[in-house]
ZAMARGU-4260 file (C-alpha; in steps of 0.2 Angstrom, whole numbers, plus 5000, padded with zeros to 4 digits):
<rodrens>
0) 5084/5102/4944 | 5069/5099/4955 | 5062/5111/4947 | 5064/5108/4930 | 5057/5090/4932
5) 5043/5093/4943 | 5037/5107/4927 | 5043/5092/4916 | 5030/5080/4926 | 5017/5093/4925
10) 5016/5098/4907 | 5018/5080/4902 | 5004/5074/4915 | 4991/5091/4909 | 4995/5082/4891
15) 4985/5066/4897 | 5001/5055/4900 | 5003/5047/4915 | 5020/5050/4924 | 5028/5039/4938
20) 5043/5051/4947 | 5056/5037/4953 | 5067/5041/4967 | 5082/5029/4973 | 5083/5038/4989
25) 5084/5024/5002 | 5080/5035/5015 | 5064/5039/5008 | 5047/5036/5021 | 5038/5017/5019
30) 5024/5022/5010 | 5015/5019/4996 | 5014/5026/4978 | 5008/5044/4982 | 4998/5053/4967
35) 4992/5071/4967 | 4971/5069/4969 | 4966/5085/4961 | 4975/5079/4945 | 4965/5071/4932
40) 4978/5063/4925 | 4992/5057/4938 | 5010/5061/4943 | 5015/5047/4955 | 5031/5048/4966
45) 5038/5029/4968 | 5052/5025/4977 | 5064/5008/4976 | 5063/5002/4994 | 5046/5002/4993
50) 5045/4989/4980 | 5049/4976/4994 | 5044/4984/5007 | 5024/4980/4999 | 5029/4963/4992
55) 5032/4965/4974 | 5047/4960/4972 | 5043/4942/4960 | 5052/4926/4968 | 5070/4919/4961
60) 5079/4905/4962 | 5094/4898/4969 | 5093/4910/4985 | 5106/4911/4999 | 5101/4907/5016
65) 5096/4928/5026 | 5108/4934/5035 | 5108/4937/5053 | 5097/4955/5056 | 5107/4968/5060
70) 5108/4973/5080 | 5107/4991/5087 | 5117/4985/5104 | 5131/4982/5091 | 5146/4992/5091
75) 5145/5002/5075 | 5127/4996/5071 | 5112/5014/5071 | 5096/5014/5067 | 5088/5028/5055
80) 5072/5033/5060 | 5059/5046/5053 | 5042/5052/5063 | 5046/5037/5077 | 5049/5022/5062
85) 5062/5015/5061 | 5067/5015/5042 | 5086/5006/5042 | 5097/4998/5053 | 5114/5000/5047
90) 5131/4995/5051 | 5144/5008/5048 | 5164/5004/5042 | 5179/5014/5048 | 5176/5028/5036
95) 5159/5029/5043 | 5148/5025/5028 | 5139/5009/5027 | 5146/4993/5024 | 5130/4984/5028
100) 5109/4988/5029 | 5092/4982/5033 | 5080/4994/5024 | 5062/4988/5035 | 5045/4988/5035
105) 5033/4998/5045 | 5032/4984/5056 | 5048/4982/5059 | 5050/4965/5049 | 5066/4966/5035
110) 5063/4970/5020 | 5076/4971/5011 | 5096/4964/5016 | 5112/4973/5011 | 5127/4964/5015
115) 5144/4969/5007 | 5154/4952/5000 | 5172/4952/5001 | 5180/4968/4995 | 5169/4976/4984
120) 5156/4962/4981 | 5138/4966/4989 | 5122/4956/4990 | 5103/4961/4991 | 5092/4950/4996
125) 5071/4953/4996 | 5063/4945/5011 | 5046/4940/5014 | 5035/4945/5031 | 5042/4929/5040
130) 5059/4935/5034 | 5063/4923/5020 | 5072/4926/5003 | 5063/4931/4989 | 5076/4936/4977
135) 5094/4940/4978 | 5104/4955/4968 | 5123/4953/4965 | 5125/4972/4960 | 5114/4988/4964
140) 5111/4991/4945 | 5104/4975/4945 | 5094/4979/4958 | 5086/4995/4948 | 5083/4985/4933
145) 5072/4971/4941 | 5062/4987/4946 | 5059/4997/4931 | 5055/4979/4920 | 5043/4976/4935
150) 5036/4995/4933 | 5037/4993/4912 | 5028/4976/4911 | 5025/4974/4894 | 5021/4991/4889
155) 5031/5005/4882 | 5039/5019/4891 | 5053/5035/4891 | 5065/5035/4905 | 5072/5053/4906
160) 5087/5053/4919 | 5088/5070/4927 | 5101/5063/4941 | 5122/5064/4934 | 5125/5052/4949
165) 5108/5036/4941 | 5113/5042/4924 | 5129/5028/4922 | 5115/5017/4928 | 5100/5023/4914
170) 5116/5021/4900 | 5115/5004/4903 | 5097/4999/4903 | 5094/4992/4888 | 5074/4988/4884
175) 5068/4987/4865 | 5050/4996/4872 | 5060/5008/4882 | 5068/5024/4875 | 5079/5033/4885
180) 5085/5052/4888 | 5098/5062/4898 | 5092/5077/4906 | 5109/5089/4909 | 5107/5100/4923
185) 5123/5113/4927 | 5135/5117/4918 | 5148/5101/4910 | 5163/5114/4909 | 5181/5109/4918
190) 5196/5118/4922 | 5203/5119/4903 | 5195/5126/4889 | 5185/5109/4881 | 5187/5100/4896
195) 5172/5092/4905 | 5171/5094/4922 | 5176/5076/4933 | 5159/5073/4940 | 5153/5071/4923
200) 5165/5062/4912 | 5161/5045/4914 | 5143/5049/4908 | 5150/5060/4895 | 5159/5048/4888
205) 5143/5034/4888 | 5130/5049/4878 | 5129/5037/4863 | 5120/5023/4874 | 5106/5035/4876
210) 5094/5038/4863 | 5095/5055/4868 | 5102/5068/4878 | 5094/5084/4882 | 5102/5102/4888
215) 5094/5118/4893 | 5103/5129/4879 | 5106/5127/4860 | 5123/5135/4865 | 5127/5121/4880
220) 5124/5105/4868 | 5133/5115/4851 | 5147/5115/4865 | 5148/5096/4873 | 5144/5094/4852
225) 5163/5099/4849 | 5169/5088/4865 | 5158/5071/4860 | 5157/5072/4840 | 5144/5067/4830
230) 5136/5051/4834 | 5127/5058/4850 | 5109/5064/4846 | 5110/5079/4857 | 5097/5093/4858
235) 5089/5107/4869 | 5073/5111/4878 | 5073/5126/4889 | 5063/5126/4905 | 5043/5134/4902
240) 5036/5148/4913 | 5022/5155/4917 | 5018/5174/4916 | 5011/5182/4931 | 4993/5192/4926
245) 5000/5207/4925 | 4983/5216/4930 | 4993/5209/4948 | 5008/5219/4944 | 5012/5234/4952
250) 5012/5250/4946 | 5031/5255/4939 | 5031/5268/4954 | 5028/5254/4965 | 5042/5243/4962
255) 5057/5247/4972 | 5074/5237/4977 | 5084/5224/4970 | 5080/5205/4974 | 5093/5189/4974
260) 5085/5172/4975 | 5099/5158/4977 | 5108/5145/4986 | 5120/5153/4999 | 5133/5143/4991
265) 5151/5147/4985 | 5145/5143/4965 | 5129/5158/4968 | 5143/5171/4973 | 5130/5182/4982
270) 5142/5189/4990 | 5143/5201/4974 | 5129/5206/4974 | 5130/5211/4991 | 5147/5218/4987
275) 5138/5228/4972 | 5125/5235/4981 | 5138/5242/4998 | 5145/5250/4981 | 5130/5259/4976
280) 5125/5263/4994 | 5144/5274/4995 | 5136/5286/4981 | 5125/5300/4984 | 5111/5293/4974
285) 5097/5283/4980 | 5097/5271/4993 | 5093/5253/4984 | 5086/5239/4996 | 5094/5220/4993
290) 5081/5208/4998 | 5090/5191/4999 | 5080/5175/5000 | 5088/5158/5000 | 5097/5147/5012
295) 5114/5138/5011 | 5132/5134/5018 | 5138/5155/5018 | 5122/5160/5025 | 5132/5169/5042
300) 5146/5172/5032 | 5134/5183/5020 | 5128/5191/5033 | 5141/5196/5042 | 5149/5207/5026
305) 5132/5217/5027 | 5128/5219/5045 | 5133/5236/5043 | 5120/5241/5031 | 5102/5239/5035
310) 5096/5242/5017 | 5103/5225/5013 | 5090/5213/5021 | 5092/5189/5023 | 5075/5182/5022
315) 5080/5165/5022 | 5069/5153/5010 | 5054/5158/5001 | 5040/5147/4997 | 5031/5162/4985
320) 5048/5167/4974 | 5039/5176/4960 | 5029/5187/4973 | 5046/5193/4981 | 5051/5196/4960
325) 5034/5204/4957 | 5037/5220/4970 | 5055/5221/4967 | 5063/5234/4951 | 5078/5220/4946
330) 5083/5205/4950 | 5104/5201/4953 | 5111/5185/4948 | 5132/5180/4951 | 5131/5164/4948
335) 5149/5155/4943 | 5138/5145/4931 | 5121/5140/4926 | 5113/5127/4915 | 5099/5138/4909
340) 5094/5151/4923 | 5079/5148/4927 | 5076/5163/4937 | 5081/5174/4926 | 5065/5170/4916
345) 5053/5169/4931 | 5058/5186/4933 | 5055/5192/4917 | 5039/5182/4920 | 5034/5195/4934
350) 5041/5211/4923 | 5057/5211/4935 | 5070/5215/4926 | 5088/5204/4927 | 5105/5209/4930
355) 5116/5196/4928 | 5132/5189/4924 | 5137/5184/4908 | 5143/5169/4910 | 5140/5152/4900
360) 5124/5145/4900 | 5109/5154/4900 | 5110/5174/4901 | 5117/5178/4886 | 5105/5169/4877
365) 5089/5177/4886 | 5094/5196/4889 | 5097/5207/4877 | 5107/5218/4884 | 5096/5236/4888
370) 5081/5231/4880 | 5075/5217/4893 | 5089/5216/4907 | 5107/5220/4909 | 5123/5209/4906
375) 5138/5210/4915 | 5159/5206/4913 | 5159/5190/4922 | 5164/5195/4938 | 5165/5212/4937
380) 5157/5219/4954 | 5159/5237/4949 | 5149/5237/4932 | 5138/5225/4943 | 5134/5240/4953
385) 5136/5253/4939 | 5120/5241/4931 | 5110/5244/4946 | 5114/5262/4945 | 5108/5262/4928
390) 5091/5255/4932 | 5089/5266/4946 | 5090/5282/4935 | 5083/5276/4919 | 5067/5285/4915
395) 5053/5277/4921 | 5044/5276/4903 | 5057/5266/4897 | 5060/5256/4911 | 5044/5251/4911
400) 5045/5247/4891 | 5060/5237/4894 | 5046/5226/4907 | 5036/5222/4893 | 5050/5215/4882
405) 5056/5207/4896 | 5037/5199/4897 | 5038/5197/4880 | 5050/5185/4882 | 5046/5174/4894
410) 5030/5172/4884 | 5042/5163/4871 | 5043/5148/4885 | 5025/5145/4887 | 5018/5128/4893
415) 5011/5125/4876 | 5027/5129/4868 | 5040/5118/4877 | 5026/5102/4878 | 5026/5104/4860
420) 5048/5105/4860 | 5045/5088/4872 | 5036/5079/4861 | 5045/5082/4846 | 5062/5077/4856
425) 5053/5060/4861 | 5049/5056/4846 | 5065/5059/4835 | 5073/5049/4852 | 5061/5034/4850
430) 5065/5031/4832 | 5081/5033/4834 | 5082/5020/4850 | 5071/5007/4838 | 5084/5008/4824
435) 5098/5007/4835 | 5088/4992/4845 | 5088/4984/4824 | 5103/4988/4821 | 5109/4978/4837
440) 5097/4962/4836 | 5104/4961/4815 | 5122/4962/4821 | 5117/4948/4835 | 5111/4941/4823
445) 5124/4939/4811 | 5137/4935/4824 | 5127/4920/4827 | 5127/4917/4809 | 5146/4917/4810
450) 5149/4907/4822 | 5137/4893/4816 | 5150/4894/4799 | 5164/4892/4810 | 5158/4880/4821
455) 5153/4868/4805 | 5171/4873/4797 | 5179/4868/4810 | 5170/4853/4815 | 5181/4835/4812
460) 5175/4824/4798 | 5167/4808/4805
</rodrens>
């Protein structure tokens, strides 16, 4: 997701619009607004807490008194620092998450109080340098809304929502100058045929309120199009790429090995391809390294089924992915499910050729089967490894045509290609999120006009 929407930032950025990237994180560093210098036009990263950590927060009314600051020699109370500042001091409840937090300044004043009210109540109060009120939130959303009027203003502006857990949140926000999107990253499917997955069916059942919402694949949205019916205005924008000069390629003698470049988590399943490639080691045919890059929760446990083969090879994380894809032959990916696949067409991008799953979303719609990649029975380790096997053997002219189609195709997600995807997307969602807005003021209005009838009608004769 990171990805995606750091690429999202930059095309939109190179365009010559301004982006501001929002983050909620309340652990994030007290600092201000950072913007890239070598950018001409910027990408800035803002987080909430710094709003009232510089000041910007405008005064209210009607303001409780500040509570008490918190005390670390308090039973239950911590302090969270980062680089020798302390950020928060927090008082934890019996489940161990916080119950109540003061977010601080640099200087170690408070500048924002969270206090939980009764059982589920909660207050936020904005304090000055000398610690007085400023202005006082009942709810969290509450509190985000203040801030993107405050970041709005009067002009006009597209909040695109990338995060499933600030999405219930963006639903919500309802500006007439601001249109906003859903961006659906992973994959909506639950346990039953049609069913969403439970992390995401309260926003799945809210996709009206935005004026659009925005997946990966044509073949993802046709499906939540089935689940949601018609009113939704869903659509699809596939991730761009870049393609590696391929005067930096190497030669197709030169390319050797398989590559796997994934979180070492249960949902990656890189524990077939390591199974696939112990497969093809057992024949008599040629010894394929596994280079492995990527960190996660199984990364001993992945280890541990390969110690015994020292062509299979862990090289934790890598900050240069598409040179590891550019030297290797194929690259493996298991996943249990994918939004789009993203890798799969930086491969392609680097002329290494994929070998993946066929499962929903994303491979079947970029690999055709034996003219750029392979796809495999979901799954099935053994035609994973007979795949492998096929690569290995297949004669080098043709291997080496099937790394221009596979080119070929990632050329189809150009920068210039998907800006122009973007644009069109933010345009159909702004009209359609200025109709709705009309739609909604002449209902208000005519409710008013209703009740003005009534009222009269029912009004005594003097």
């Amino acid at each position: 997701m990171t990805t995606a929407l750091l690429d999202r930032s930059r095309l939109f950025a190179e365009a010559g619009t301004p982006v501001d990237l929002l983050t909620l994180d309340d652990r994030a560093f007290p600092l201000p607004p950072v913007t890239d210098p070598d950018a001409t036009t910027p990408v800035t990263i803002r987080n909430l807490y710094d709003w009232p950590r510089t000041g910007g927060v405008h005064p209210g009314t009607g303001l409780p008194d500040a509570p008490p600051a918190l005390d670390p020699a308090d039973d239950g109370v911590i302090i969270d620092e980062a680089n020798d500042v302390i950020l928060r001091r927090l008082r934890l409840g019996v489940d161990g998450k916080p119950v109540d937090i003061d977010h601080l300044r640099p200087d170690g004043t408070i500048a924002l109080s969270e206090r939980r009210v009764g059982a589920r109540g909660r207050l936020l109060l904005a304090r000055d340098a000398d610690g007085r009120p400023v202005r006082a939130w009942r709810r969290r959303y509450d509190f985000y809304a203040d801030w993107l009027d405050h970041l709005v203003g009067d002009g006009e502006a597209f909040l695109i929502v990338d995060s499933k857990t600030v999405a219930p949140f963006a639903a919500g926000y309802r500006r007439r100058r601001v249109t906003t999107v859903h961006v659906i990253h992973g994959s909506h499917r639950g346990p039953k045929p049609g069913s969403v997955r439970a992390s995401r069916q309260a926003v799945f059942s809210r996709l009206t309120d935005f004026d659009a919402v925005a997946f990966a694949t044509d073949a993802q949205a046709a499906d939540v199009r089935a689940i949601v019916g018609p009113r939704p205005f869903l659509t699809s924008v596939a991730h761009p790429v870049s393609l590696i000069d391929a005067a930096t390629l190497p030669t197709e003698a030169a390319r050797t090995g398989a590559v796997v470049i994934a979180r070492l988590e249960a949902i990656k399943r890189v524990e077939d391809a390591v199974a696939a490639m112990r497969l093809v080691h057992s024949d008599d045919g040629p010894r394929v390294s596994l280079d492995i890059y990527g960190t996660g929760s199984r990364a001993a446990e992945l280890a541990v089924l390969a110690e015994d083969d020292d062509a299979i090879r862990f090289h934790g994380h890598t900050d240069e992915p598409a040179a590891a894809m550019a030297t290797a032959s194929v690259l493996l990916l298991t996943s249990r499910s994918e939004a789009f696949g993203l890798v799969l067409l930086e491969a392609m991008a680097a002329g290494c050729l994929p070998i993946a799953y066929d499962i929903a979303y994303g491979p079947g719609e970029l690999i055709r089967h034996g003219e750029n990649g392979w796809l495999v029975a979901d799954g099935d380790v053994g035609a994973l490894a007979d795949a492998v096997r096929a690569a290995v053997e297949l004669d080098p002219a043709r291997r080496g045509a099937m790394r221009e189609n596979a080119r070929a195709t990632a050329s189809e997600y150009s920068d210039a290609r998907i800006r122009r995807r973007w644009a069109s997307i933010l345009r159909a969602a702004r009209r359609r999120g200025r109709t709705r807005g009309g739609l909604r003021r002449l209902s208000a209005a005519a409710r008013r006009v209703v009740g003005d009838v009534r009222r009269r009608l029912h009004r005594p004769a003097r």
